[in-house]
N, C-alpha and C positions, 0 to 999 in steps of 0.2 A: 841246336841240340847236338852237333855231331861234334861242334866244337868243344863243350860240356864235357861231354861221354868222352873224349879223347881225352880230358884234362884229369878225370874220373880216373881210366884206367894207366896214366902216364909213370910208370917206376915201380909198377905191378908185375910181381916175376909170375911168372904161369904156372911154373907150382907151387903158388900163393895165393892163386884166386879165387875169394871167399865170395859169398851169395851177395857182400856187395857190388861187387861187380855187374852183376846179374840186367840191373837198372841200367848200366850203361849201356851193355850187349841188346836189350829193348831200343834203348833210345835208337842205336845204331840200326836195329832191324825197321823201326819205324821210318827212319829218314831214309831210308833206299839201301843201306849199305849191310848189304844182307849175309856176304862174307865176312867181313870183321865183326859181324853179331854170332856168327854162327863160331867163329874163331874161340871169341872168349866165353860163350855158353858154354863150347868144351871143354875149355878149361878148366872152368868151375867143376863139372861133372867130373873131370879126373881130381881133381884137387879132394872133394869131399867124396869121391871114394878109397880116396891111398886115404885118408882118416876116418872111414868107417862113419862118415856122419850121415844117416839116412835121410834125415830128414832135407840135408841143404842138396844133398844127392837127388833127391824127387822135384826141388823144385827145379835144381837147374837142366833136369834134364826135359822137366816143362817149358823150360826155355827153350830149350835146343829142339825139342818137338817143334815148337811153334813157329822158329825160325825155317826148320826145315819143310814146313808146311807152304808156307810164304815162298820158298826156291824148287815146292814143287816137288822133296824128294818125300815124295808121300810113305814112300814104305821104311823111309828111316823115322818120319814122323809117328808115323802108329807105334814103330819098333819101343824109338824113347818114350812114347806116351805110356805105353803097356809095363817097360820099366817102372815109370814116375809110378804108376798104381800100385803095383808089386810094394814097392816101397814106402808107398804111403800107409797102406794098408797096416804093415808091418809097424809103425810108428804113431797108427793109428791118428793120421791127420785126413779127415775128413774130408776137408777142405780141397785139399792139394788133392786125394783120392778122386772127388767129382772134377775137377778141373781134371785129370787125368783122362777119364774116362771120355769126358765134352771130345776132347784133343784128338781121341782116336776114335772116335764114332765122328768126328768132319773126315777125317783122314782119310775111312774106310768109305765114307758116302765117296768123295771125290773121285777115289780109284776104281768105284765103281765095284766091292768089293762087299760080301755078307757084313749085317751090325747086330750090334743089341740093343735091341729099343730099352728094354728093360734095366739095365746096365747103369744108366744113366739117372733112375730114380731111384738105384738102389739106396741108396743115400742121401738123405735129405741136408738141405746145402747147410750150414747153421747161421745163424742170424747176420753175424757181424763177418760173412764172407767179403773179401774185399770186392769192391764192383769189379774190376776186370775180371775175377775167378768166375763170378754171378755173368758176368756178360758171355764169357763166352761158353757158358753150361745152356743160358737163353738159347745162342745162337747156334749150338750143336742139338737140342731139343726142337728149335724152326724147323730146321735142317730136313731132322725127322721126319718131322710131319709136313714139308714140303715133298719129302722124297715119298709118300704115301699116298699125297694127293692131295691132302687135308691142307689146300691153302690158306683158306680162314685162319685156321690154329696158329699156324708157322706166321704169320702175317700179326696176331697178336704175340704172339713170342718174340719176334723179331721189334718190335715199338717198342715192350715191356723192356727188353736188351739196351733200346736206346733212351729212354726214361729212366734206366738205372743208369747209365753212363753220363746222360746230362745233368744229373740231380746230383752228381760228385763233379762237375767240372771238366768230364774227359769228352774234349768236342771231335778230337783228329779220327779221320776213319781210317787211319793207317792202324788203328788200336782195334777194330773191329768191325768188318764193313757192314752191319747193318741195316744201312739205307740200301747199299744195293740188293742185301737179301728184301727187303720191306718191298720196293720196286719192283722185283720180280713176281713179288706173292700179290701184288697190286695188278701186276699185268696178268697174270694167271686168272683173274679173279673179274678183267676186263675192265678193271678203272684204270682208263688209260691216263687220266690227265692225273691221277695220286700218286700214278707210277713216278711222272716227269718232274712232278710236283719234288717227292722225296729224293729221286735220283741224284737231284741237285744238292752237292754241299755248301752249307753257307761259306763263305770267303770272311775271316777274319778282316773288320777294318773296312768291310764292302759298303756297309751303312752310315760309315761317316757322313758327318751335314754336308752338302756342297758347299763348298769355298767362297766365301763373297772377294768381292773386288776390292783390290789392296788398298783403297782409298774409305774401305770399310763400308761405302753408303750404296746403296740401291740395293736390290733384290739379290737372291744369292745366284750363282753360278748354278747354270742346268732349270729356272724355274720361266713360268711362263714369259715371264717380262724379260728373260734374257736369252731366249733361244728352245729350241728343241726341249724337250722333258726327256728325261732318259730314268727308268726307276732299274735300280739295283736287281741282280739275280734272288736276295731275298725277298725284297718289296715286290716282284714280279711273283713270287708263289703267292706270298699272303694275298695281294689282290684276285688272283686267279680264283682261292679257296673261299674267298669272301665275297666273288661273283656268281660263284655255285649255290652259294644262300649261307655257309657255315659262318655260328658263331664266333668271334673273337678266343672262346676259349676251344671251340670244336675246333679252330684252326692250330691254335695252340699244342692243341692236342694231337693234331696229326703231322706236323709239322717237328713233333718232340721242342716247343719253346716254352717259356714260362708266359700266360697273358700278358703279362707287363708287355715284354719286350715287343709280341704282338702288336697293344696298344699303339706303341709310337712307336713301328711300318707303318700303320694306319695313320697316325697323326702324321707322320713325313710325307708319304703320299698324296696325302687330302691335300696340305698347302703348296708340293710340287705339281700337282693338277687344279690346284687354285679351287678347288672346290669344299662344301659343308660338311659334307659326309658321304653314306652308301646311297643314298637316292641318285645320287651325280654320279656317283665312281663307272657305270658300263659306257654314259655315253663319254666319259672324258678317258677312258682308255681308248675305248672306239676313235675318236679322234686323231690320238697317238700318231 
């Protein structure tokens, strides 16, 4: 990704950098690299205000909010956030208005600082908000209602955040941490094993089949007949949640995966512990 984003903004004068840049300056804040994100957010921000463009002015300064959220400088975060609204308003984008407002009502929670609860519904999102706008309006509305007490709330706001984010593809929680907000409102709430359960990010590539023996024949690598069993950090929540009694889709469901993919953990599982199904599954972990 950093590589990308480098190739992205490579031969880009700075007072030339247009809102696509903007994708890069993300990529860059997502992969660690929080100064060279914050670098060309501003740039863009000075760029489309020496041209009077409001509109690409609100977002990039949504950018530079968020970036500066992430390094912590919380009072420049609200500053640009309070900008991008000003702005939006003016231009009458809606969209970029609530993502605004999301941006400085985290800001204002974190620093420990007065909000507006109300602020944040003044505006109703419109339909075809891009998920990241919608995710992180979810995840300033949790927020809310965790700073209030209302863990339940905050705990379905927070899932509903990660159910819009996986139903477009966006798995990385460097894009919105989610799960650890979900975990908290799980630990507040005293479920501690949903807490540990979600805390845990899947690992890209963690569920590949085990490897069979380059000779292609016998059992595969990791299953009974060739040593120790060892199940995956995902296959270890599914089994967990499917030992508590939840359905295949209740797991699905709290888990944010689609059944399917549920399904075969469970089918990878059952023939790593050489067993039928759930009747076997507590004493063949017990085993373990």
């Amino acid at each position: 990704a950093v590589r990308l984003a480098a190739r992205a903004v490579r031969g880009t004068s700075p007072a030339e950098a247009g809102v696509a840049v903007l994708g890069a300056a993300m990529a860059f804040a997502w992969s660690g690299r929080l100064d060279e994100a914050a670098a060309w957010a501003g740039r863009v921000v000075r760029s489309a205000q020496r041209w009077n463009h409001h509109g690409e002015a609100a977002l990039a300064l949504l950018a530079r909010s968020d970036i500066a959220h992430r390094q912590g400088h919380l009072d420049a975060a609200a500053s640009d956030a309070e900008r991008a609204e000003q702005l939006a308003v003016r231009v009458r984008a809606d969209e970029l208005a609530c993502a605004a407002r999301a941006l400085k009502t985290r800001a204002q929670l974190r620093r420990g600082g007065p909000t507006d609860p109300a602020a944040l519904t003044a505006t109703a999102l419109p339909a075809d908000a891009h998920p990241l706008v919608r995710a992180v309006v979810l995840e300033a509305r949790g927020l809310l209602a965790a700073a209030r007490g209302d863990h339940a709330e905050a705990l379905r706001l927070f899932l509903e955040c990660g159910h819009q984010l996986a139903a477009r593809g966006i798995a990385n929680p460097a894009c919105v941490p989610w799960r650890t907000h979900a975990a908290q409102a799980y630990q507040a709430l005293g479920e501690h094993a949903a807490a540990r359960t979600i805390a845990a990010d899947p690992l890209p590539g963690a569920d590949a089949r085990p490897p069979r023996p380059a000779d292609g024949r016998g059992p595969a690598i990791g299953t009974r007949d060739a040593g120790p069993v060892r199940l995956t950090p995902s296959e270890r929540r599914v089994t967990e949640l499917v030992l508590q009694g939840l359905s295949n889709l209740e797991v699905a469901e709290r888990l944010c995966l689609s059944k399917r993919t549920v399904d075969t953990h469970l089918g990878r599982i059952y023939r790593k512990l050489a067993i039928k199904g759930r009747p076997e599954l507590a004493a063949a972990v017990k085993a373990l």
